[in-house]
DRENLUMNU-169647 format. One record per residue (C-alpha): residue number from 1; residue in three letters; x, y, z. Coordinates in steps of 0.25 Angstrom, whole numbers. Example, Ala and Ser with C-alpha at 12.3 -4.5 7.8 and 13.67 -1.06 7.14 Angstrom:
<1 'ALA' <49 -18 31>>
<2 'SER' <55 -4 29>>
REM end
This chain:
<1 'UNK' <396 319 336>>
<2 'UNK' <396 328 347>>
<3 'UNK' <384 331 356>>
<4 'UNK' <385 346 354>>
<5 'UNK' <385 343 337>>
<6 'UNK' <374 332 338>>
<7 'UNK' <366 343 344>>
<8 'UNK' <369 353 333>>
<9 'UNK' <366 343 322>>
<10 'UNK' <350 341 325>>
<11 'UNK' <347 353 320>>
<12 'UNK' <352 363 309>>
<13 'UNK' <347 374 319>>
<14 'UNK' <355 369 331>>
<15 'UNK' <369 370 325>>
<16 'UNK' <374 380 337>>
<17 'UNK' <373 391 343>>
<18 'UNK' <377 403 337>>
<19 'UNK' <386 413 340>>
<20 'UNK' <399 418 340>>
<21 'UNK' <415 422 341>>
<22 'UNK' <417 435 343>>
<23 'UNK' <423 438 334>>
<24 'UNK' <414 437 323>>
<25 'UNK' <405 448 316>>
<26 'UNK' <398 450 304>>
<27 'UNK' <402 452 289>>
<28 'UNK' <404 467 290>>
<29 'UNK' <405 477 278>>
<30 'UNK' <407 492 279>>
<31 'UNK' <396 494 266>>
<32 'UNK' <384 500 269>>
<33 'UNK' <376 487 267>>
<34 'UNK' <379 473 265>>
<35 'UNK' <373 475 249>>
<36 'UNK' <386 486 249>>
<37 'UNK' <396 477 255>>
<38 'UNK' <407 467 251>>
<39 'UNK' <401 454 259>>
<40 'UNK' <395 445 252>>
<41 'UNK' <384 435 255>>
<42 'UNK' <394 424 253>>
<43 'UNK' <403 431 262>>
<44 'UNK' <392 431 272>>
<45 'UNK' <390 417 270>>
<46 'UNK' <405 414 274>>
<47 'UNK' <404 421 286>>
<48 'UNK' <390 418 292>>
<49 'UNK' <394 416 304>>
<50 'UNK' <398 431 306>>
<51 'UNK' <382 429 310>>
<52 'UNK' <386 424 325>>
<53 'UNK' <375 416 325>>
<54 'UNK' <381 405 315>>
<55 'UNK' <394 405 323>>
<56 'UNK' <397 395 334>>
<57 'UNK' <400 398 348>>
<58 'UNK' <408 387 352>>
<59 'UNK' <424 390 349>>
<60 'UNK' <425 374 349>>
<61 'UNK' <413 372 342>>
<62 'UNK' <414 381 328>>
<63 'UNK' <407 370 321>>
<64 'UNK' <396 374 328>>
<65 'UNK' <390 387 320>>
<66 'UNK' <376 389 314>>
<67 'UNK' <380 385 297>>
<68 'UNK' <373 394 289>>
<69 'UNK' <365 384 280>>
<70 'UNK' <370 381 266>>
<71 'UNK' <357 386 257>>
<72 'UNK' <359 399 265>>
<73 'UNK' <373 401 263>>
<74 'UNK' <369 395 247>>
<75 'UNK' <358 408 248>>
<76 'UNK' <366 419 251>>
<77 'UNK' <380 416 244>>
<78 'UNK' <379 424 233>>
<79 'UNK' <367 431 233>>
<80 'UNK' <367 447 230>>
<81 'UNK' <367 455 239>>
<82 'UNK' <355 463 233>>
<83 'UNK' <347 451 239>>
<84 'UNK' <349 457 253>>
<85 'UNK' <342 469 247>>
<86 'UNK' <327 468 247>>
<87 'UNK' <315 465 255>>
<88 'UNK' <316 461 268>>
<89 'UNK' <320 446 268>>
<90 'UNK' <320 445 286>>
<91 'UNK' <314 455 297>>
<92 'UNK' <321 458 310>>
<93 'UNK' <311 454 319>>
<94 'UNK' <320 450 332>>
<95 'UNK' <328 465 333>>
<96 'UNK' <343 467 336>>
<97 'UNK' <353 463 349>>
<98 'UNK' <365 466 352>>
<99 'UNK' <375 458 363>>
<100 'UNK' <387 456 368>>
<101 'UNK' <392 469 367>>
<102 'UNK' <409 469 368>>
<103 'UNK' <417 482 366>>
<104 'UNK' <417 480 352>>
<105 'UNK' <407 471 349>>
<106 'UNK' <391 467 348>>
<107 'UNK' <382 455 343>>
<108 'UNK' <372 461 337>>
<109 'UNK' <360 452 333>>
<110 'UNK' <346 451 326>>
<111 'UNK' <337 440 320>>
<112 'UNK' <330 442 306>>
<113 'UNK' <317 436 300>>
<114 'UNK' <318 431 289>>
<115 'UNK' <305 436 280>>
<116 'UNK' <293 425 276>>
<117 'UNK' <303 416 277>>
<118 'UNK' <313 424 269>>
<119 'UNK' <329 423 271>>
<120 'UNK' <333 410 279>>
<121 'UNK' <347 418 277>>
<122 'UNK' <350 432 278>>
<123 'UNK' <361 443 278>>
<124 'UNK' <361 453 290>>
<125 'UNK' <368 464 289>>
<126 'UNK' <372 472 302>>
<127 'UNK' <375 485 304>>
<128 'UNK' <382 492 317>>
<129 'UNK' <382 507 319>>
<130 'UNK' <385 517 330>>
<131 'UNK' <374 523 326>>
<132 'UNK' <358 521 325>>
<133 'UNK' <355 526 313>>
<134 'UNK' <368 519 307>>
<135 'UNK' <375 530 300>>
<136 'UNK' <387 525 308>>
<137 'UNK' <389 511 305>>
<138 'UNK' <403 504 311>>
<139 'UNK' <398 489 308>>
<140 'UNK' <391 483 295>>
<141 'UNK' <390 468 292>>
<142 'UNK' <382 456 289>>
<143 'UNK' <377 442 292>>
<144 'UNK' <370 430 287>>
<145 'UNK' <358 425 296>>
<146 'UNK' <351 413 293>>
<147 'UNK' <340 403 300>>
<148 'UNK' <354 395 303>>
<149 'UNK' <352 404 315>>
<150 'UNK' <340 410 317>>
<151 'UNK' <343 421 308>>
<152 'UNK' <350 428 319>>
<153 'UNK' <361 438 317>>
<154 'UNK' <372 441 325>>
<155 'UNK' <385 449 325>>
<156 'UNK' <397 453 333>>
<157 'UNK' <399 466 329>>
<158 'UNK' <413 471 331>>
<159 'UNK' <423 480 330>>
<160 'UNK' <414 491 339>>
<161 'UNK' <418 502 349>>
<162 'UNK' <416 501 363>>
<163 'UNK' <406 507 373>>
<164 'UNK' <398 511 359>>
<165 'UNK' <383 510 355>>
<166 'UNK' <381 503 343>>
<167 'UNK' <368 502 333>>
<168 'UNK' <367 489 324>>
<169 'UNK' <355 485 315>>
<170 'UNK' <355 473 305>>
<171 'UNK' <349 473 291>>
<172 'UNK' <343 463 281>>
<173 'UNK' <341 465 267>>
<174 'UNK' <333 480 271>>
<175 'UNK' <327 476 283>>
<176 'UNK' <334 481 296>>
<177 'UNK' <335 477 310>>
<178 'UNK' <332 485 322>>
<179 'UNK' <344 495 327>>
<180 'UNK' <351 490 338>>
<181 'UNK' <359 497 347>>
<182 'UNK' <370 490 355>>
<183 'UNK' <383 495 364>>
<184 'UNK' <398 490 364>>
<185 'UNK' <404 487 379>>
<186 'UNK' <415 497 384>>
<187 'UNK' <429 492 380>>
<188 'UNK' <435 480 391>>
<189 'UNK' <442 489 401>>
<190 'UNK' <435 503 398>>
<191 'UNK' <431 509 410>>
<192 'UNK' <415 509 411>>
<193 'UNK' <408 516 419>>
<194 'UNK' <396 511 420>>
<195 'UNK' <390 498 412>>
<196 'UNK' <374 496 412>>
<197 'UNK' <366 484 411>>
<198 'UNK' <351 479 408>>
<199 'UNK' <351 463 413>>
<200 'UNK' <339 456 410>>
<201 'UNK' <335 441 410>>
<202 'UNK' <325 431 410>>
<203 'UNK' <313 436 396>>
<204 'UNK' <302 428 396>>
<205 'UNK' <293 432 384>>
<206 'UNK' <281 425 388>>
<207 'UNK' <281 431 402>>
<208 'UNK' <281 448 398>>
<209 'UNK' <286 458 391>>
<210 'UNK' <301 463 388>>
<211 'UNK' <299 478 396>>
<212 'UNK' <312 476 403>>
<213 'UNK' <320 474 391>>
<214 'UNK' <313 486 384>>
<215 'UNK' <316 495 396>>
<216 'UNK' <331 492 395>>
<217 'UNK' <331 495 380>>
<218 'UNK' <327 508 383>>
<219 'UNK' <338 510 395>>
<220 'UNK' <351 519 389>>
<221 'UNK' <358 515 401>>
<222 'UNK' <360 500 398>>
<223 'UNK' <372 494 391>>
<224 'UNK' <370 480 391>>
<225 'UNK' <359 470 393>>
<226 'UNK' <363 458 400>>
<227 'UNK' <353 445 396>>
<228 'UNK' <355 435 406>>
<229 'UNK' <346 424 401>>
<230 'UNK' <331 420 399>>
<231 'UNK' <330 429 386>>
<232 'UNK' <321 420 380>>
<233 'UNK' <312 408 387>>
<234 'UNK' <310 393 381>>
<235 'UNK' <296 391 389>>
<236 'UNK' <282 388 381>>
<237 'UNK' <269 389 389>>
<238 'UNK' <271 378 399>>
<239 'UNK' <286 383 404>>
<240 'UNK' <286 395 412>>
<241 'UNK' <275 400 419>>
<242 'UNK' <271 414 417>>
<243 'UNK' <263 426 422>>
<244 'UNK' <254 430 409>>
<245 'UNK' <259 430 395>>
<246 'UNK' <262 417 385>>
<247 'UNK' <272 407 383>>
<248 'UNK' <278 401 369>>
<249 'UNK' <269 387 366>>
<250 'UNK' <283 380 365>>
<251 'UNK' <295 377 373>>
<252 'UNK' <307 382 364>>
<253 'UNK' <319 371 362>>
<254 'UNK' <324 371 346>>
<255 'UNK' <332 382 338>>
<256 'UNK' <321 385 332>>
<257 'UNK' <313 388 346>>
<258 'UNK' <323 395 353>>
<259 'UNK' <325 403 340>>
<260 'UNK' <311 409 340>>
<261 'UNK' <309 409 355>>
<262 'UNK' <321 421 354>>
<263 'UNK' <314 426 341>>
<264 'UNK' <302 427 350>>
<265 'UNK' <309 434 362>>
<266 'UNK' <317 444 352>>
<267 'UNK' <304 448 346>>
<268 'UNK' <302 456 356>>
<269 'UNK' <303 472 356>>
<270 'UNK' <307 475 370>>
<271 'UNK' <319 463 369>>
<272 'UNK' <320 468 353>>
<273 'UNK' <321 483 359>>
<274 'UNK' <331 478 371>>
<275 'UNK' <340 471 362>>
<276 'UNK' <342 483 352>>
<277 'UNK' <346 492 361>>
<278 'UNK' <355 485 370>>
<279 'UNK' <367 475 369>>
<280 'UNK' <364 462 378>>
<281 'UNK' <372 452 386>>
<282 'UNK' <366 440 386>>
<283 'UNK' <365 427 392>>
<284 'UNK' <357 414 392>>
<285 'UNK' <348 408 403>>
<286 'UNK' <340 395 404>>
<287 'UNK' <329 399 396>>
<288 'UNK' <337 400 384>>
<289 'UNK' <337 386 385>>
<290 'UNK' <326 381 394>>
<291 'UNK' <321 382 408>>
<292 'UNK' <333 380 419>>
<293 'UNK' <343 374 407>>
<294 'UNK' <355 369 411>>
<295 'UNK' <366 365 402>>
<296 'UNK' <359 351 400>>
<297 'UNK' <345 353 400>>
<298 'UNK' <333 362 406>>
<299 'UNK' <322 359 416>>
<300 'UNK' <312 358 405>>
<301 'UNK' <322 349 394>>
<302 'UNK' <312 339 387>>
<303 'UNK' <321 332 376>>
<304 'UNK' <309 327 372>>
<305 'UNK' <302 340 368>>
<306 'UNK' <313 348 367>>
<307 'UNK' <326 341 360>>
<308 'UNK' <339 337 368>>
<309 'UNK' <343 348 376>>
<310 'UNK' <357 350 369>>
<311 'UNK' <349 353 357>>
<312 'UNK' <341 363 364>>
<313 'UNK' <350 369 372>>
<314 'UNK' <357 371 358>>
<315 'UNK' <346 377 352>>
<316 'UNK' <343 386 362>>
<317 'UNK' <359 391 362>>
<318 'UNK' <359 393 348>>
<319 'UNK' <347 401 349>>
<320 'UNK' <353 410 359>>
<321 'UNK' <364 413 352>>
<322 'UNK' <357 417 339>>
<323 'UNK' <347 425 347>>
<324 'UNK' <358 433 358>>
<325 'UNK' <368 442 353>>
<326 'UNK' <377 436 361>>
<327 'UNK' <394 433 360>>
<328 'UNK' <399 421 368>>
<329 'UNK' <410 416 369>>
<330 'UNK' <416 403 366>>
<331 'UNK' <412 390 373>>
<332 'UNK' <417 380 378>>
<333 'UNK' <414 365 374>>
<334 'UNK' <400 363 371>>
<335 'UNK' <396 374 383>>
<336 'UNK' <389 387 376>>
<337 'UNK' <395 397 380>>
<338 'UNK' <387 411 383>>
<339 'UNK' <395 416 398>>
<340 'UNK' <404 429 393>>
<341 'UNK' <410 441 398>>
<342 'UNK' <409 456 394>>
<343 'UNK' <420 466 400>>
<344 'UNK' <414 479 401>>
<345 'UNK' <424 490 403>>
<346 'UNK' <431 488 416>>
<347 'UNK' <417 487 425>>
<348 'UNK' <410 475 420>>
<349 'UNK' <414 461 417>>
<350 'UNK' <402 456 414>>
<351 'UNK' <400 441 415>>
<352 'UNK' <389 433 408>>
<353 'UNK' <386 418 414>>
<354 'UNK' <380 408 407>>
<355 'UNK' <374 400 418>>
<356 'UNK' <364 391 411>>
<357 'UNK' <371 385 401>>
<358 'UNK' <386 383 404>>
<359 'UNK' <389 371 411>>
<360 'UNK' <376 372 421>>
<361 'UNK' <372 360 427>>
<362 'UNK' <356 358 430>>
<363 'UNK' <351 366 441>>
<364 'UNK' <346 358 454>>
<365 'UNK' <350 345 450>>
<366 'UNK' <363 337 453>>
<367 'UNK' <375 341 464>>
<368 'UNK' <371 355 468>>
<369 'UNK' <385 357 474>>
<370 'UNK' <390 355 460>>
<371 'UNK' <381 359 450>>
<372 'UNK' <389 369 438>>
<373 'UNK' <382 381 434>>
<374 'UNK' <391 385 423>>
<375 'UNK' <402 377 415>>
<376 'UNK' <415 379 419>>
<377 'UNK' <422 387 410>>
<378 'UNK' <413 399 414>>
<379 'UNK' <412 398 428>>
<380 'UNK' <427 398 427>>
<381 'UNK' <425 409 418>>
<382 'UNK' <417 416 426>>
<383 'UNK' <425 416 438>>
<384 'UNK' <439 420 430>>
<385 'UNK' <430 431 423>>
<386 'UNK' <427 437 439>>
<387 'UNK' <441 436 444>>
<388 'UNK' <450 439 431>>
<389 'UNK' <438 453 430>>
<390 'UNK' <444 467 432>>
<391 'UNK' <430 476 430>>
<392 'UNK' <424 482 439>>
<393 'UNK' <412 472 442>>
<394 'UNK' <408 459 437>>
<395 'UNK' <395 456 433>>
<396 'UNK' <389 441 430>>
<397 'UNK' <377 440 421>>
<398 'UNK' <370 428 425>>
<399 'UNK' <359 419 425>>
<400 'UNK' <356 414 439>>
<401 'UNK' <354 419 451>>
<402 'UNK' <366 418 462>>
<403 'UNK' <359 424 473>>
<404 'UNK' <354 413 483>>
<405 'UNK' <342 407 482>>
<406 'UNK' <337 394 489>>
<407 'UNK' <342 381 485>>
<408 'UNK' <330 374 485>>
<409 'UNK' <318 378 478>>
<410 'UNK' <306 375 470>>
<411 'UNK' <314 375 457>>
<412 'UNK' <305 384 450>>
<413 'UNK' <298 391 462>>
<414 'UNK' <299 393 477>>
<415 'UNK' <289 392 484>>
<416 'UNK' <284 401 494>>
<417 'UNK' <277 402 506>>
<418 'UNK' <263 404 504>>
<419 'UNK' <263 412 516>>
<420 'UNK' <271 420 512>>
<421 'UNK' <261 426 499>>
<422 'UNK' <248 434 501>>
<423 'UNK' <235 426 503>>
<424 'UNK' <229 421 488>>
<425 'UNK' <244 421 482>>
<426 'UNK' <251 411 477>>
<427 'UNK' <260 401 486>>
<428 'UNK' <269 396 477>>
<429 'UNK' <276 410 472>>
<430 'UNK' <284 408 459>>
<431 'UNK' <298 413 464>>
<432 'UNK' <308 407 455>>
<433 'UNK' <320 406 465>>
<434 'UNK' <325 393 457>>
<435 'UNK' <338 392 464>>
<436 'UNK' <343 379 456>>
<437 'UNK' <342 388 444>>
<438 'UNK' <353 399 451>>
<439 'UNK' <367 399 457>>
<440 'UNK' <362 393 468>>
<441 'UNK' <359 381 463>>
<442 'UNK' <375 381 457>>
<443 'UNK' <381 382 470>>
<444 'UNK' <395 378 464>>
<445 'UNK' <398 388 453>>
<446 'UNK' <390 399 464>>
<447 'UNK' <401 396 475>>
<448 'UNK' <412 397 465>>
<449 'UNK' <408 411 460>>
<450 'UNK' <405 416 473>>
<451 'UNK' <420 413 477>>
<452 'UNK' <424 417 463>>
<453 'UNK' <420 432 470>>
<454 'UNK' <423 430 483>>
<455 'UNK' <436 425 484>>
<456 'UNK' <443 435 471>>
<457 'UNK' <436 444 478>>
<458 'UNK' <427 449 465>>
<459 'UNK' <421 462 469>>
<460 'UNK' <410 468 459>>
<461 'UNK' <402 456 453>>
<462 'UNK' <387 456 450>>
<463 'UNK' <378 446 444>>
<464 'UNK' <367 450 437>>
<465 'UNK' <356 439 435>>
<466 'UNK' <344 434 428>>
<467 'UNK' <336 421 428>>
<468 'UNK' <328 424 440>>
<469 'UNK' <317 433 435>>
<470 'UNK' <317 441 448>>
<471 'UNK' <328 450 454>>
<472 'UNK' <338 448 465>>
<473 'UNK' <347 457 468>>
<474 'UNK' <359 450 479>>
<475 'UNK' <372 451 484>>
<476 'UNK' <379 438 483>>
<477 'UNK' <388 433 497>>
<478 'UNK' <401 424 493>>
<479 'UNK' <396 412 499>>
<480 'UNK' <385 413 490>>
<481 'UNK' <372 413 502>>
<482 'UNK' <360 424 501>>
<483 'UNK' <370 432 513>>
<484 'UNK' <382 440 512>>
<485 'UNK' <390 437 525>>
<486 'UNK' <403 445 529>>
<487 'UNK' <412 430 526>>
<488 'UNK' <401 430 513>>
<489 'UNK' <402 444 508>>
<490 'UNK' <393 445 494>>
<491 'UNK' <402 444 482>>
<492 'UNK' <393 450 470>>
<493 'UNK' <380 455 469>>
<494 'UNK' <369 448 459>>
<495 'UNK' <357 454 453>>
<496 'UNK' <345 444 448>>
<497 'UNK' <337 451 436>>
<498 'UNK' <323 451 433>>
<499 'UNK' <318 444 422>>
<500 'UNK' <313 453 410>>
<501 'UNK' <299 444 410>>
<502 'UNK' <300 429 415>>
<503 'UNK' <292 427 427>>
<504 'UNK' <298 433 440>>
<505 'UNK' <300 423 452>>
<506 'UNK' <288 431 459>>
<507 'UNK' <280 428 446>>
<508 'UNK' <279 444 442>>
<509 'UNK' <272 444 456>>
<510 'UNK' <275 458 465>>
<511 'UNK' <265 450 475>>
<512 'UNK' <275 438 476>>
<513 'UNK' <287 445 474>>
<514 'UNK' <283 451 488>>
<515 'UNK' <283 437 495>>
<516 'UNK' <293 430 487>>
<517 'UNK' <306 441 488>>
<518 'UNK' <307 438 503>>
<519 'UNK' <311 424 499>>
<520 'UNK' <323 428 490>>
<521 'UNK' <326 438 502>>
<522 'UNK' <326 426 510>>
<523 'UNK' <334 417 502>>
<524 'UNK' <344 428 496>>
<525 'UNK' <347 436 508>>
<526 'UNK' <357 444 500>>
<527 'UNK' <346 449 488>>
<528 'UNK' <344 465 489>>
<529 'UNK' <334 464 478>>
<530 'UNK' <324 457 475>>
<531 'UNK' <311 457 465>>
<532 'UNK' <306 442 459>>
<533 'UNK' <293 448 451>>
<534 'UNK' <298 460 442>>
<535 'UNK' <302 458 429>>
<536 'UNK' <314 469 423>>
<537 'UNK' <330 471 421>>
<538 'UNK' <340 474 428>>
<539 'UNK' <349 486 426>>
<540 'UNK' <365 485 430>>
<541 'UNK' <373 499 430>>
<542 'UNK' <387 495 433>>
<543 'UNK' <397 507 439>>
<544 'UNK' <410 504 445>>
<545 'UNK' <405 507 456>>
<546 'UNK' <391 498 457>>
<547 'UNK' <383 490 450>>
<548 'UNK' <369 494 450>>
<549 'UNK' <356 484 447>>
<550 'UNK' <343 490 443>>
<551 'UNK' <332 481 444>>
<552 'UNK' <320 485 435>>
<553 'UNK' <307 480 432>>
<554 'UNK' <298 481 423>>
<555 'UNK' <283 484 426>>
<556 'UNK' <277 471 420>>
<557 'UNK' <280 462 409>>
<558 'UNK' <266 458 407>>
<559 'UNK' <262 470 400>>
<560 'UNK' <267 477 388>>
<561 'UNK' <265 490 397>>
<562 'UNK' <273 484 408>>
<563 'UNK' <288 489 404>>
<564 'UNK' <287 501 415>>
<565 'UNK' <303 499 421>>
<566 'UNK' <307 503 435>>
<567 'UNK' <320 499 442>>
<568 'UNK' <315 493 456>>
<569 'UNK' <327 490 462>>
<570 'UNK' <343 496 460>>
<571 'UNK' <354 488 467>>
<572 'UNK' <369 491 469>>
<573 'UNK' <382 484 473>>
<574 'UNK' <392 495 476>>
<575 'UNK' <407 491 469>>
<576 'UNK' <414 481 477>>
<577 'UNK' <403 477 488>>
<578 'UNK' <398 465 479>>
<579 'UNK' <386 468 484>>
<580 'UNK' <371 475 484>>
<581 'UNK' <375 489 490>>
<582 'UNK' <363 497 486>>
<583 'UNK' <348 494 485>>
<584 'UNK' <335 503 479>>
<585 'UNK' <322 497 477>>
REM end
């Protein structure tokens, strides 16, 4: 058997994980309710894999999908349909989302709850509108959901207009969902004047509160929000030190953990709010996982008390993909496969990496001179994606930092001077400059992409980063050192996000932010911008003629009064200079 099915078959809950060809969607009906409509519960039963969820990802594996179990497909096949009219049999308790956004497609997505217990199956219908008050309804449909899959529900909704605002909303029996609110891209080679982004990254619960996600949901200006990994965190008490708050009692490595650890997270209102209002882009980062994972393990893997890694790693796949409204597209062998591409008009080519799980070898061990950051297949993609691109700029979403940093440090902290800090503080400052854990420690695939640009001589690239939990703002020289030179000139521009909560490298410190920015400075000649105690979003206006990041912060995550937003910093590069041309602070 192979190792991929002997892992599947431990547990009932393992089987894959879900999700998607795109070129499914839901039973749909043009009655005004399901009740009303021509589909039947056994029809639903014949296509319950309309619910992404259940579908494989894997184009060589369709073996792979989430069954829906027997007694529940026993249970609904030929039931009346006047049972789906009565008291609330679930709640929706996680909210709405919506991702992937095409010209003329969404995923939407929601969880339901069953009732005391009540509805280990469940239809869900949907309902799409142009609309809030859903007068003007241009999509109808439904789905089963069942605990095959966590009772998640999602559905690639198509056949929609371009550039156009969309209000969806789900329904069971007479309880309703929240209304969310989504957009479609502009068409493939529309011109597009300008394209907005929020960019956010790195949530630790435990360590604050959401404000950053609640003061984008209630920006107009943003299009898209752009996840690049660390939505949710794995630690319990003993694995990440934090300033005030609480951590889980247990470290999370089972279907069923990493199914309530996101039920957790999306409980939240200010994620909830967020997630209603604005399609995301998402992808993962190691704590999706575990600390540092790599393709064949994590610095913290303990078989022993957590299960083989293939199984959790598995696990924590499958949840992912149940929880993210997310559309990617087929893999390759046994990699998952979550790097994709979204045209947007004919100024963005956006390209999302996937530089945790695809083919990356373990970080700081081994021959560094040819250690693989990403498998094959999408380097070479990415690199084809950048030459073969006609837009007007490129941008990278990604999960580590391509600035330089110093080879060698502590792996967790560097440690600084103590003569450096002020009499009474602390000597060994918590700056989280894990180089191992960035480009830098990849200098294989770093060089190749560096003369990926510089030698098809690609103007307009950006990289926007998470990971780090501070912000760096850096022009990036071809021969990939911390200083442009005139036989070196920089290639592309990289801006490093804040995190939304997770301990900043200066420990939330403005005292140690002081002392330890001279060290990045010193390190990374080429940073504009730099800030490793404040916790926020960044926010990307694209023209033809610039790219502009605005760096804003919140003003504390350890209050519930602390969501107060200001922009700090604004960055420009200017079209064609491929580098930072403007700085306000």
């Amino acid at each position: 058997m192979p190792a991929i099915r002997r892992v599947l078959s431990v547990s009932a809950a393992l089987f894959v994980l879900a999700l998607l060809a795109t070129s499914a969607n839901g039973v749909e009906f043009s009655a005004p309710s399901f009740a009303e409509s021509h589909v039947t519960h056994d029809s639903l039963v014949t296509d319950f894999e309309d619910n992404l969820a259940f579908k494989s990802p894997l184009a060589n594996f369709p073996g792979l999908s989430a069954p829906l179990s027997a007694h529940h497909a026993n249970t609904l096949r030929g039931a009346s349909k006047k049972a789906d009219i009565g008291p609330p049999t679930v709640k929706f308790l996680h909210g709405v989302a919506s991702g992937d956004p095409l010209a003329n497609a969404v995923i939407i997505w929601t969880r339901v709850t069953p009732v005391s217990g009540r509805a280990p199956v469940a239809v869900v219908q949907y309902q799409v509108a142009t609309d809030a008050s859903f007068k003007s309804i241009v999509k109808r449909g439904a789905v089963i959901t069942s605990d095959d899959i966590g009772h998640s529900v999602k559905v690639d909704v198509q056949g929609l207009n371009p550039a156009t605002t969309y209000y969806y909303r789900f329904m069971v029996h007479n309880e309703v969902s929240p209304i969310g609110r989504t957009k479609t891209l502009v068409g493939n080679t529309s011109d597009l004047a300008s394209l907005n982004l929020a960019v956010v990254s790195c949530a630790n619960m435990p360590h604050g509160y959401f404000h950053a996600y609640d003061a984008i949901a209630k920006r107009n200006d943003v299009v898209v929000v752009l996840g690049l990994g660390d939505y949710i965190y794995e630690y319990d008490v003993s694995g990440y030190p934090l300033v005030g708050g609480t951590l889980p009692a247990s470290l999370i490595s089972t279907i069923t953990d990493y199914r309530m650890r996101y039920a957790q997270y999306k409980s939240d209102p200010q994620l909830q709010l967020l997630h209603a209002q604005k399609p995301w882009i998402v992808v993962w980062d190691d704590h999706e996982f575990a600390d540092n994972a790599w393709i064949g393990g994590a610095v913290n893997k303990d078989d022993a008390r957590d299960g083989p890694w293939s199984a959790r790693k598995l696990a924590a796949m499958r949840a992912f993909h149940e929880n993210i409204p997310i559309r990617p597209p087929h893999a390759y062998g046994d990699k998952y496969h979550v790097y994709r591409s979204f045209q947007i008009g004919n100024l963005v080519d956006l390209l999302m990496l996937d530089t945790r799980m695809d083919g990356r070898m373990q970080q700081d061990t081994g021959d560094r001179a040819t250690r693989e950051l990403m498998g094959a297949e999408q380097e070479q993609w990415l690199h084809s994606n950048l030459k073969s691109s006609k837009a007007k700029w490129r941008i990278i979403g990604n999960q580590m930092m391509f600035a330089t940093l110093p080879e060698k440090v502590r792996q967790s902290r560097l440690l600084i001077n103590p003569a450096l800090f002020p009499p009474g503080f602390p000597a060994a400052a918590a700056a989280d400059l894990k180089s191992s854990d960035t480009w830098n420690g990849y200098p294989k695939p770093r060089k190749a992409l560096l003369d990926v640009l510089s030698q098809n001589k690609i103007n307009n690239t950006v990289m926007l980063t998470g990971d780090f939990h501070g912000s760096v703002a850096s022009d990036i020289p071809a021969d990939g050192s911390g200083i442009p030179k005139p036989n070196a000139p920089s290639v592309m521009t990289e801006f490093v996000g804040p995190s939304i909560t997770s301990a900043s490298p200066a420990q939330d410190s403005a005292i140690l932010n002081k002392y330890a920015k001279p060290l990045v400075a010193m390190v990374s000649p080429s940073a504009k911008w730099v800030d490793l105690y404040r916790h926020g979003y960044m926010f990307v206006a694209v023209t033809p003629a610039k790219v502009r990041a605005e760096y804003n912060y919140v003003r504390s995550v350890k209050s519930l009064d602390g969501g107060a937003t200001t922009a700090v910093a604004v960055l420009e590069t200017a079209s064609e200079a491929n580098r930072i041309t403007a700085v306000q602070s």
